[in-house]
N, C-alpha and C positions, 0 to 999 in steps of 0.2 A: 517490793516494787520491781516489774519485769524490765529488765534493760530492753531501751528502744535503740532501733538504729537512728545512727545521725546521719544525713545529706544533704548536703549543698543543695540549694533549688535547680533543678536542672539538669542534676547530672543524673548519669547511670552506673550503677552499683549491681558486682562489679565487673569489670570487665574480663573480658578471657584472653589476655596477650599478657607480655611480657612487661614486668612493671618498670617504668624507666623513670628519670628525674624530672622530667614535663608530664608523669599523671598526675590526674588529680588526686587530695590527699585519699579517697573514697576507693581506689583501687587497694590501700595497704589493708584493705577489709578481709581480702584474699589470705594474709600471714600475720593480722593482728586479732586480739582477743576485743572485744565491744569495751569490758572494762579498762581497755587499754586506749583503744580508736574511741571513743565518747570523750572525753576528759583532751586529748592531744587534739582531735578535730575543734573543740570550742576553745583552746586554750585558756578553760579558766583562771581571771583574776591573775594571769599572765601581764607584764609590762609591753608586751607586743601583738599584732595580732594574730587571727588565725591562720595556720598552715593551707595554701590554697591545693598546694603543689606535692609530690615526693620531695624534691628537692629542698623544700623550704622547712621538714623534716631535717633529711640529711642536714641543714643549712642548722638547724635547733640543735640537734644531736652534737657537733661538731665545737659548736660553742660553746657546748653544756648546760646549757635554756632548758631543755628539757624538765629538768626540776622545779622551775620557777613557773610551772603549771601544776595549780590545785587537783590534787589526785593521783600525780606521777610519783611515786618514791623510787626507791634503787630499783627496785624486783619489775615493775612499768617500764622503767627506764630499759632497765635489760633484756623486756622482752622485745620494745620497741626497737633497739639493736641487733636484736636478734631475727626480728621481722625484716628489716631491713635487706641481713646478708643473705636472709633463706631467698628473700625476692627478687634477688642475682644482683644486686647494688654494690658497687666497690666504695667501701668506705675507706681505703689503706689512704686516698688522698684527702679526705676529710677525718683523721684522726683527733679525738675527743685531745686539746691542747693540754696540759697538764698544768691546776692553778698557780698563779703567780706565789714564789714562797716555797713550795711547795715542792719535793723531791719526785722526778718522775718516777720512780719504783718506791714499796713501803719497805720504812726501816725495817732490817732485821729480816729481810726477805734475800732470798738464794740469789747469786749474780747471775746477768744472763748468763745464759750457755754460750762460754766462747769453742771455733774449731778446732781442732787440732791444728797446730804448728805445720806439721807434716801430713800428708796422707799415711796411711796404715799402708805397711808392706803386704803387699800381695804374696798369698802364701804358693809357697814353692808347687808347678807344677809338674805331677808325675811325666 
């Protein structure tokens, strides 16, 4: 069965500007895959409803909703972050929160990279 586009009544698909947190969801058309944008635009069998907005993405992403739509796994999920930062969106203030329980880093994983103490001596100049 051919993937069909999905859109809102009304709107126009997509448009040619910069995508910002007040487009509609139908501009991330531009940096998402259909089998990614079809399933996030209906929000299947979701507990809330559908994404009108970017923002209301970014707003799903953030909380980790994302999942909680039929058809999204990790590989959807990540592309749809991925779509996101390609379409010039700062998500560093909507960072995915880390679940309750739950260590922000996975055990057994490298510690951040701290700086150096000091700066590195400048090598002697001739």
């Amino acid at each position: 069965m051919a993937e069909l586009l999905l859109t809102a009544p009304g709107s126009r698909v997509p448009h040619h500007g910069p995508v910002t947190p007040d487009c509609p969801v139908e501009c991330l058309l531009t940096v998402l895959s259909l089998k990614s944008f079809n399933p996030l635009a209906r929000a299947c069998d979701a507990p809330f409803g559908e994404p009108r907005i970017v923002g209301d993405v970014v707003d799903l992403y953030a909380r980790r909703q994302l999942r909680e739509i039929r058809g999204l796994g990790p590989r959807r999920v990540s592309e749809i972050e991925a779509a996101l930062v390609l379409a010039g969106l700062n998500l560093a203030g909507h960072q995915q929160r880390p679940r309750a329980g739950r260590p922000a880093t996975r055990p057994g994983a490298p510690p951040e990279a701290q700086p150096p103490e000091e700066p590195c001596p400048q090598e002697p100049q001739p």
